[in-house]
C-alpha positions in Angstrom: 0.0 0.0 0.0 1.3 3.6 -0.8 -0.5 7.3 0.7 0.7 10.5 -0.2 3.3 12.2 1.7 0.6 14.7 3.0 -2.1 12.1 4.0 -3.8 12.8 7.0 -3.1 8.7 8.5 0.2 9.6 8.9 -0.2 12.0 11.8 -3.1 9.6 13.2 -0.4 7.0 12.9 2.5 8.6 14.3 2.9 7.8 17.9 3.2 3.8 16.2 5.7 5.0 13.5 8.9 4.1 14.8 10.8 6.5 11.8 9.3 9.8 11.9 12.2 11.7 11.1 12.9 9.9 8.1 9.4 10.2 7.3 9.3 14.1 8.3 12.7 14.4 5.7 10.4 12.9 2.9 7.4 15.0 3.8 10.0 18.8 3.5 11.1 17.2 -0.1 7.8 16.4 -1.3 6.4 19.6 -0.7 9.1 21.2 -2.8 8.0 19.5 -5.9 4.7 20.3 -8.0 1.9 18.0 -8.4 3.5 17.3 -12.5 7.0 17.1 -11.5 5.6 14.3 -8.7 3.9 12.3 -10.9 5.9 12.1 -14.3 6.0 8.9 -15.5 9.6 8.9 -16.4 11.5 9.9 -13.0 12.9 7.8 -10.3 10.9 6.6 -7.7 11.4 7.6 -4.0 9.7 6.3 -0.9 9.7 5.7 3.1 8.4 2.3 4.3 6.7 3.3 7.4 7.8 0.8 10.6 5.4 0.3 12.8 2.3 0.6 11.0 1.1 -2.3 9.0 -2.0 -2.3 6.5 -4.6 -5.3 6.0 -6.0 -6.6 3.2 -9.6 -6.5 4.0 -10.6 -9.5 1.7 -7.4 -12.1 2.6 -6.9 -10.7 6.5 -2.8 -10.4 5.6 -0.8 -8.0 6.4 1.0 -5.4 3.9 3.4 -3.2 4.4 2.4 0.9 4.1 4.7 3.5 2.3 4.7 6.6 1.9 5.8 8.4 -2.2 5.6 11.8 -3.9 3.7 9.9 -7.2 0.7 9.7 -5.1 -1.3 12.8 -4.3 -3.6 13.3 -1.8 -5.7 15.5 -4.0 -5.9 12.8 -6.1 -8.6 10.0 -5.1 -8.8 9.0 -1.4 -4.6 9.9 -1.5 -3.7 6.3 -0.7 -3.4 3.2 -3.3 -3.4 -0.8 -3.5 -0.7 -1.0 -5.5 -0.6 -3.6 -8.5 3.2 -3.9 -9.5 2.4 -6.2 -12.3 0.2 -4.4 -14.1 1.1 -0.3 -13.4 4.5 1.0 -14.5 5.2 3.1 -12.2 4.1 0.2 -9.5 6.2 -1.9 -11.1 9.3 0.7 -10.9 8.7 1.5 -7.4 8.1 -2.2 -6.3 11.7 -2.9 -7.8 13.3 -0.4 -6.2 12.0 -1.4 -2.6 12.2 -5.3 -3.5 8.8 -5.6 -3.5 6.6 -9.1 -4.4 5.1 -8.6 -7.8 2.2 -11.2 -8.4 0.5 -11.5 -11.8 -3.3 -11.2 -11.6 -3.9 -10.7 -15.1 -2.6 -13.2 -18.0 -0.8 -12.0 -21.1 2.3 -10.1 -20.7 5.6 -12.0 -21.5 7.4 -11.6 -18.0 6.1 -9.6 -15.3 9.1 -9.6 -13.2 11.2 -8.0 -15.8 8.4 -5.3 -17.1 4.7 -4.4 -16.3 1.8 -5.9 -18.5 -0.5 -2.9 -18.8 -2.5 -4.0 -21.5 -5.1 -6.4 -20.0 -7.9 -4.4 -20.0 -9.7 -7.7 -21.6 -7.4 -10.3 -20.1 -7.9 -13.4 -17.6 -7.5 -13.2 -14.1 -4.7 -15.2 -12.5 -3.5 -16.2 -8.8 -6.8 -14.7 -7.9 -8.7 -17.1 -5.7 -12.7 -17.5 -6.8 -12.3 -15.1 -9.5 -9.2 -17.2 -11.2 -10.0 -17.4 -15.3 -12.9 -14.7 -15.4 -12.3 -12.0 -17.7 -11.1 -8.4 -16.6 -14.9 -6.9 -16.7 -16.3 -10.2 -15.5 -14.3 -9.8 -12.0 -15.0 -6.6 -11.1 -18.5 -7.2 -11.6 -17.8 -10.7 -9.2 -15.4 -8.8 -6.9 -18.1 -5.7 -5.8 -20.8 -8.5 -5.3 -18.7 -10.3 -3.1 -17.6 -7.3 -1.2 -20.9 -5.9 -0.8 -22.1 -9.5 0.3 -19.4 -9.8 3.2 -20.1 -5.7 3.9 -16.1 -5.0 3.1 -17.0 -2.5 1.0 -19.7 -0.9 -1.7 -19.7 0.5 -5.3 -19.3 4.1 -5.5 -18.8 7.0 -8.2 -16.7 9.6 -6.7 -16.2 13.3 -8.3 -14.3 15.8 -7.1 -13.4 18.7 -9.1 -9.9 20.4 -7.9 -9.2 24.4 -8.1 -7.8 26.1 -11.0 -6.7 29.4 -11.5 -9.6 30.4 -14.7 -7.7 33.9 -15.5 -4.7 34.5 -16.8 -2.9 38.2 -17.3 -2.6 38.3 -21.2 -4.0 39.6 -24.0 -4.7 35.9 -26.1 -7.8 34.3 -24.9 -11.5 34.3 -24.7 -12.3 37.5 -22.4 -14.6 37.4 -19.7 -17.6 39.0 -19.7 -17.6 41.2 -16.8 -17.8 44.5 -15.6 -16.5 46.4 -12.0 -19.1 49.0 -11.3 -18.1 51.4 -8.4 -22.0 51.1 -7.6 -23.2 48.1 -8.6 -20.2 45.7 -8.0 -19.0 43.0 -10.8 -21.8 42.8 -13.5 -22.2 40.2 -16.4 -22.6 41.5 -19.5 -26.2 40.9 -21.0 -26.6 38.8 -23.4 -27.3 41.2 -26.3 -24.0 42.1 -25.5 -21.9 39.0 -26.5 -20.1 37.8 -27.6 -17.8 40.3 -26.3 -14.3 40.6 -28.9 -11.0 41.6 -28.1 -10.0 44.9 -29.5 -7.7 45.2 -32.5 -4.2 46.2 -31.3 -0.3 46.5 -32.0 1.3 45.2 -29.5 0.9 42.1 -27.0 3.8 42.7 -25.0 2.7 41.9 -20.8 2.7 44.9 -19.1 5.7 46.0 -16.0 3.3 45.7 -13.4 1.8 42.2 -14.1 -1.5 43.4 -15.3 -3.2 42.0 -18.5 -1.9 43.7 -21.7 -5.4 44.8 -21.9 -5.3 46.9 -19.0 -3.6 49.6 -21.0 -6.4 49.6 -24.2 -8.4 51.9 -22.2 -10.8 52.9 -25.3 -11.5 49.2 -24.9 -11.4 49.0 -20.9 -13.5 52.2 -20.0 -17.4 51.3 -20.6 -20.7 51.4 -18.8 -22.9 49.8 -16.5 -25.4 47.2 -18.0 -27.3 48.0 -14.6 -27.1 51.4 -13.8 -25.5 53.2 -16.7 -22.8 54.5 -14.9 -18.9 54.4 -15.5 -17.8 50.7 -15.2 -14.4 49.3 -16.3 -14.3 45.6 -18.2 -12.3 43.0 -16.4 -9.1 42.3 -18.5 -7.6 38.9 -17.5 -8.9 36.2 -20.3 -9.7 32.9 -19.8 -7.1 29.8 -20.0 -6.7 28.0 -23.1 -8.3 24.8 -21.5 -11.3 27.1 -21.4 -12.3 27.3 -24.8 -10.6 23.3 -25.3 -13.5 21.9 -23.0 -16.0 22.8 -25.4 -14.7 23.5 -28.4 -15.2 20.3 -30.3 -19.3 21.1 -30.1 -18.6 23.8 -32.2 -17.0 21.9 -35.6 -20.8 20.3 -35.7 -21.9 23.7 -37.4 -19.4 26.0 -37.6 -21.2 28.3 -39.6 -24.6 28.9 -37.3 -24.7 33.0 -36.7 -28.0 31.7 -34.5 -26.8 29.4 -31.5 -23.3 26.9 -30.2 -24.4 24.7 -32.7 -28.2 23.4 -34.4 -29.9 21.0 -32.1 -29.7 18.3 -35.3 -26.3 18.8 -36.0 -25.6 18.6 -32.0 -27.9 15.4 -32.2 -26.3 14.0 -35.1 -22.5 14.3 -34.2 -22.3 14.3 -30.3 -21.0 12.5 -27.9 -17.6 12.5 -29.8 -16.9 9.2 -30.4 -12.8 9.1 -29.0 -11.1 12.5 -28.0 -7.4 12.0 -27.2 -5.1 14.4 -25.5 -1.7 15.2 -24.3 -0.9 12.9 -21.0 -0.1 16.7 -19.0 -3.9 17.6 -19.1 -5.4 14.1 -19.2 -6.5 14.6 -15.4 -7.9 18.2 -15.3 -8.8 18.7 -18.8 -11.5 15.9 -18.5 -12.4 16.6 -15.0 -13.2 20.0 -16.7 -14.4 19.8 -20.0 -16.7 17.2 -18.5 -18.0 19.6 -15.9 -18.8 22.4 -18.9 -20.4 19.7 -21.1 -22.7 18.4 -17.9 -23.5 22.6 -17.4 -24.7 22.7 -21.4 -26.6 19.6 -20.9 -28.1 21.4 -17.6 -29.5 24.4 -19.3 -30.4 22.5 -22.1 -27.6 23.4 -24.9 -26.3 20.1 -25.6 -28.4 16.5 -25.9 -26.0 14.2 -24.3 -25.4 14.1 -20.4 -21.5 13.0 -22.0 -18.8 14.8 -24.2 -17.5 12.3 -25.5 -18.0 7.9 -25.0 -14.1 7.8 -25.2 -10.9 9.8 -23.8 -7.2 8.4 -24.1 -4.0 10.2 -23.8 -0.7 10.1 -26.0 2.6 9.7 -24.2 5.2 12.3 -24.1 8.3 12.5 -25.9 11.4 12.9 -23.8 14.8 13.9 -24.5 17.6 11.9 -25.0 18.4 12.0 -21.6 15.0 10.8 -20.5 13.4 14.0 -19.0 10.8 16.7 -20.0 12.2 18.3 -23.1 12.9 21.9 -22.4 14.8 24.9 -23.3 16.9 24.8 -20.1 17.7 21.3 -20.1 19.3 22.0 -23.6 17.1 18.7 -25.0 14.6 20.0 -26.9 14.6 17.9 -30.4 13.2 20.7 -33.4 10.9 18.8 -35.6 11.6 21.2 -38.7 15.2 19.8 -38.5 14.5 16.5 -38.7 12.5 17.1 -41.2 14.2 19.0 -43.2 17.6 16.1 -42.6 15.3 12.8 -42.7 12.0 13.7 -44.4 8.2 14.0 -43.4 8.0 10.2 -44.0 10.4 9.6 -41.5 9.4 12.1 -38.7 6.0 10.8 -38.9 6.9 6.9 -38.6 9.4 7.0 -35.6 6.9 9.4 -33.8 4.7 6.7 -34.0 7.3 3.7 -33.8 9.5 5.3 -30.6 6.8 3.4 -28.2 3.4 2.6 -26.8 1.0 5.1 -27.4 0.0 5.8 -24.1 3.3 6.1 -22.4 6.0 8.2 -22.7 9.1 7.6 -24.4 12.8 9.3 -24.7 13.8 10.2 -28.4 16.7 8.2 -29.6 18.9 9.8 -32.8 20.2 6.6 -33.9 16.6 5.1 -34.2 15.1 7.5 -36.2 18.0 6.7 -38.9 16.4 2.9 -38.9 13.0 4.5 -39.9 15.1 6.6 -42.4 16.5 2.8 -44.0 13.0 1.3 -43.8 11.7 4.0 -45.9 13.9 3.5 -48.7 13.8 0.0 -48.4 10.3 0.5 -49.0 10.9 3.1 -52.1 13.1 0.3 -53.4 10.9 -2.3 -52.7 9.4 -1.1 -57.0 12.7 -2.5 -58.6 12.1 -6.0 -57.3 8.1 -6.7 -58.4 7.6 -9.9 -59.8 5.0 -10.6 -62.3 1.4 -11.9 -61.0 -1.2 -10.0 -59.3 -1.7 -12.8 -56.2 0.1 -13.6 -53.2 3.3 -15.8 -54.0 3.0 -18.8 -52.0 6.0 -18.0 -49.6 4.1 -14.8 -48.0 0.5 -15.5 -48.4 0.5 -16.3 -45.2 2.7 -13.9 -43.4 0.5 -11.2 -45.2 -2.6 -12.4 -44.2 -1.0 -12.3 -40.7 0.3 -8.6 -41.5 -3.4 -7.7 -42.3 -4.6 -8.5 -39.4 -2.2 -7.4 -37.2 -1.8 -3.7 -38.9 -5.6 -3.5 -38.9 -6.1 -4.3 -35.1 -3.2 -2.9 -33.9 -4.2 0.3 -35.7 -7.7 0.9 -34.2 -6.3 -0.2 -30.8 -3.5 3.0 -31.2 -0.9 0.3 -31.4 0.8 1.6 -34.0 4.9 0.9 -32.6 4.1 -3.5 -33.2 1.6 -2.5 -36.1 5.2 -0.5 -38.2 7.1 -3.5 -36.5 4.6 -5.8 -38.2 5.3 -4.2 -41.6 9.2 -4.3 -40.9 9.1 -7.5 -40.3 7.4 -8.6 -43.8 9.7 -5.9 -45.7 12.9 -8.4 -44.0 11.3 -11.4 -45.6 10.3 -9.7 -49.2 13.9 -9.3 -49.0 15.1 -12.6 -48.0 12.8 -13.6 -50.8 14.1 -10.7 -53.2 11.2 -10.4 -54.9 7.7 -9.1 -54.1 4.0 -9.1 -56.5 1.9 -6.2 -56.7 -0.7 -7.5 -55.1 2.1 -7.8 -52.3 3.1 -4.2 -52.5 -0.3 -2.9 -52.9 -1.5 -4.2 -49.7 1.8 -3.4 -48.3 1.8 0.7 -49.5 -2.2 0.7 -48.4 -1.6 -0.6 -44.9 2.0 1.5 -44.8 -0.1 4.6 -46.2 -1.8 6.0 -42.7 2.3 6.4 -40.9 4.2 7.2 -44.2 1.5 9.3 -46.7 4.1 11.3 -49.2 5.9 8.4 -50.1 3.5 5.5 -50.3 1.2 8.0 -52.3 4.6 8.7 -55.2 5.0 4.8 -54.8 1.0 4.5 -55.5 1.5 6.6 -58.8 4.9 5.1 -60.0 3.6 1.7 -59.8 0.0 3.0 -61.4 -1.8 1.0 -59.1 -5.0 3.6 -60.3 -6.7 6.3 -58.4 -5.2 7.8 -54.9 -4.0 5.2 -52.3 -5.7 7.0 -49.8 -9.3 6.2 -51.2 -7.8 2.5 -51.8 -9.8 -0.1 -50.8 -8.4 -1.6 -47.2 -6.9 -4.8 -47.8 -8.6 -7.7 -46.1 -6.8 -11.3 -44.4 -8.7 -14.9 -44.3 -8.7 -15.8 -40.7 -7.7 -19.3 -41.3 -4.5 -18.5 -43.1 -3.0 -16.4 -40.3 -2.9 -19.9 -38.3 0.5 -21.4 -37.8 0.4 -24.8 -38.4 4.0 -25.7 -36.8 6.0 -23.3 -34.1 9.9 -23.7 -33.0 10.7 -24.9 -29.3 13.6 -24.4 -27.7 15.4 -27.8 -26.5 17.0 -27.4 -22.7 19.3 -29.3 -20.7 19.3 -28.5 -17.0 17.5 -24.8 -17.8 19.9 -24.0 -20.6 19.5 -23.9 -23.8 21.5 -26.5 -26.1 19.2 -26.5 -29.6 15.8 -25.6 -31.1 13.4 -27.7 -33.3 10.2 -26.9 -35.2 7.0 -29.1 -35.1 3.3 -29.2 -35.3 1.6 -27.1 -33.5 -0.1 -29.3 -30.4 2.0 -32.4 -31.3 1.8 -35.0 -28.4 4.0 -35.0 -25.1 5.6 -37.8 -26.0 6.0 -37.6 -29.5 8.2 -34.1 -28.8 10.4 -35.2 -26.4 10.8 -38.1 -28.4 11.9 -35.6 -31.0 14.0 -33.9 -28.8 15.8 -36.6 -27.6 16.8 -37.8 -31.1 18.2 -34.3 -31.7 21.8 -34.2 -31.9 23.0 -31.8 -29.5 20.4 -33.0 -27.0 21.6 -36.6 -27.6 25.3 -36.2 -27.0 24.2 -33.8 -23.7 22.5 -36.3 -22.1 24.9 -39.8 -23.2 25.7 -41.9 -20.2 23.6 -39.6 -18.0 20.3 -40.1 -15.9 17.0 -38.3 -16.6 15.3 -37.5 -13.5 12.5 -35.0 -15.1 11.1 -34.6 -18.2 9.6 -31.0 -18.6 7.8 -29.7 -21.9 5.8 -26.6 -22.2 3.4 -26.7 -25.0 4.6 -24.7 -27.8 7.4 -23.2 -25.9 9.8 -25.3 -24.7 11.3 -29.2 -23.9 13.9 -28.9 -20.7 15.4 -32.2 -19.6 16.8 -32.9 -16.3 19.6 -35.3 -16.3 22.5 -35.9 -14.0 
């Protein structure tokens, strides 16, 4: 279990706390940090394991140990966690570094001791007592049941909005609506009055006193009273960008309307948005916020949906080299225009989207983005090698069918780092192959199309495949030709690895260890030796233990 350095508990617990001045060291650096630099995903994880307080698990009675870190806020949630090490990065990192267990609740991931499996969203439970095999959605439906049942707990929806500064001192921004009458007080303007516009002026620059640019247009500041008539100044901070971002999107249904937000059929016919994604840094606030103004439209009637949007994800940051925030100061900051201009569009484009997972952040690597740069041209050269015939050659039908399918699930799940992977990995074996069809590299430049437009489109025309490849048909796979019918095994002695072998996929016990006993290396390794244990792994692995 983890609280924030701030949580309340901690005085509660403190006469039991037998290291409260390590503890009260922790709390003075945590408070030095702000609540972005405290939870970047990329920084080294801290902590104080507090002795003499120990937590229990409410629904196994054992006891856990309770630390205190900096990546958990108490502004956040209820401030304290249950971590999941094998299944949350930065769990995983800070379980490491305190030589924590890390269990494996949710099949699917290669290795959890060596790195997180975050992806198992629709995955099977595991090591989970009566909930063992059910699938992610399926358990937490079974787990609040049996909670509620034993009166351990209940299902709840919390919401809690956090403060935010709404003005801001410049002159860029939507300007708020109010005036300061010495009489009347602050007054809205009416609305026969909006929207209210900026004024046209020549320069932006802030002011020396800290005050708004707008402060000094005083034709523009100066007006009257909507109430009594009266002298009244307008207020001349402006709203933050993340303002006008929380509704924005309701706007692009009718752009044009001089009447209202938007038509009640075009609001009807577009909203919710289907999937809005966002920069990481704002995922928390901006949809704590823009949900909060869309609720407010649906209040007074202005929008039809109760929701903005049915889905919200988050792209991962880019780091710098040396794996931290890219900025000025740290002398890291990577200009697109001059990789551009050195590697080409093409090549920006695909390593943006190959550096990583989507959803996590990532550190930019020079030397990578020159293996895009290669795969590109391979690509471009890919047109001196077509072979005649408009099919699938016999040697690839089936790894293309299995590129299909991968590129197209991997691309509507934002996976697009293994879906280019997928695609490199074909272009290796067109080249073992040294040659390719054109139904080969038409499928190839359509699926290639979406991370590398400019030069799959050149490649589209040179090869006059007809038309525009982005209004190409997308190509489709058979289901039953991206089966393998045989997989390779590695062949162990004692835990080591001495050969490999390829057979049937689901070939009897005994028939593979028959097979790998008859294999060479295995045969001399064991000579003259006895076999205590016999271990095979289906489709993985055959390990013999002989001494």
């Amino acid at each position: 279990m983890v609280i924030s350095p701030e949580h309340p508990y901690i005085e509660k617990w403190a006469p039991n706390i037998k290291n409260m001045d390590e503890v009260r060291a922790y709390q003075q650096e945590a408070a030095k940090k702000s609540d972005f630099e405290r939870t970047e995903i990329n920084k080294d994880k801290t902590g104080v394991r507090l002795d003499g307080v120990m937590g229990i698990n409410p629904v196994n009675d054992k006891e856990i140990p309770i630390f205190i870190s900096d990546y958990v806020l108490t502004s956040y949630g209820t401030g304290a966690i249950m971590a999941v090490p094998a299944h949350d990065t930065r769990d995983w990192e800070f379980a490491k570094k305190f030589n924590l267990p890390i269990i494996e609740v949710v099949a699917g991931g290669e290795d959890v001791q060596k790195e997180a499996f975050t992806d198992c969203a629709t995955g099977k439970l595991v090591n989970s007592g009566f909930i063992t095999g059910m699938s992610v959605e399926d358990a937490k439906k079974a787990m609040t049941e049996w909670l509620e049942k034993e009166g351990k707990g209940r299902e709840k929806v919390n919401f809690k909005l956090r403060d935010w500064v709404f003005s801001r001192q410049r002159y860029w921004g939507e300007p708020i609506p109010i005036v300061k009458c010495e009489k009347c007080g602050y007054v809205p303007l009416p609305e026969s009055e909006l929207p209210l516009r900026l004024p046209n002026v020549d320069s932006y620059e802030p002011t020396d006193n800290g005050e708004s640019p707008l402060s000094k247009m005083t034709d523009w500041v100066n007006t009257t009273c909507p109430c009594c008539g009266g002298p009244a100044k307008r207020e001349t901070d402006t709203m933050p960008q993340w303002a006008g971002s929380s509704w924005y999107f309701l706007r692009y249904t009718d752009p044009h309307n001089d009447k209202a937000l938007a038509s009640k059929e075009a609001l009807e016919y577009w909203t919710p948005v289907d999937w809005y994604n966002g920069g990481m840094e704002h995922t928390t606030l901006h949809l704590l916020y823009s949900r909060f103004w869309h609720k407010f439209l649906y209040d007074i009637g202005v929008v039809p949906t109760s929701e903005p949007y049915m889905k919200r994800t988050s792209h991962g940051m880019i780091l710098g080299e040396n794996g931290e925030k890219m900025s000025k100061s740290r002398g890291n900051v990577v200009n697109p225009d001059e990789i551009v201009d050195r590697y080409g569009a093409d090549t920006m484009r695909l390593y943006e989207m190959f550096i990583g997972d989507f959803e996590k952040a990532a550190p930019w690597n020079s030397d990578s983005i020159k293996g895009c740069k290669r795969f590109v041209e391979r690509y471009w050269n890919l047109q001196e090698i077509v072979a005649d015939g408009d099919g699938y050659s016999s040697d690839l039908e089936a790894l293309m069918h299995k590129t299909i399918k991968k590129v197209t699930e991997d691309i509507d799940n934002l996976k697009c780092n293994t879906a280019i992977a997928a695609m490199m990995t074909l272009l290796n074996k067109v080249y073992e192959k040294k040659s390719i069809t054109r139904a080969e590299l038409r499928d190839l430049t359509i699926m290639l199309n979406p991370f590398a437009p400019h030069v799959t489109e050149e490649l589209w025309e040179k090869m006059d495949f007809g038309g525009a490849v982005h209004d190409a048909k997308w190509p489709e796979y058979d289901e039953s030709k991206t089966v393998e019918n045989s997989v390779e095994i590695v062949l162990q002695i004692m835990g080591k690895v001495r050969s490999r072998m390829t057979i049937p996929v689901d070939m009897p016990k005994d028939e593979v260890i028959a097979l790998a006993k008859a294999d060479e290396k295995i045969a001399a390794a064991i000579e003259g030796k006895t076999i205590k244990k016999e271990i095979y792994v289906p489709n993985k692995l055959v390990n013999i233990v002989a001494v």
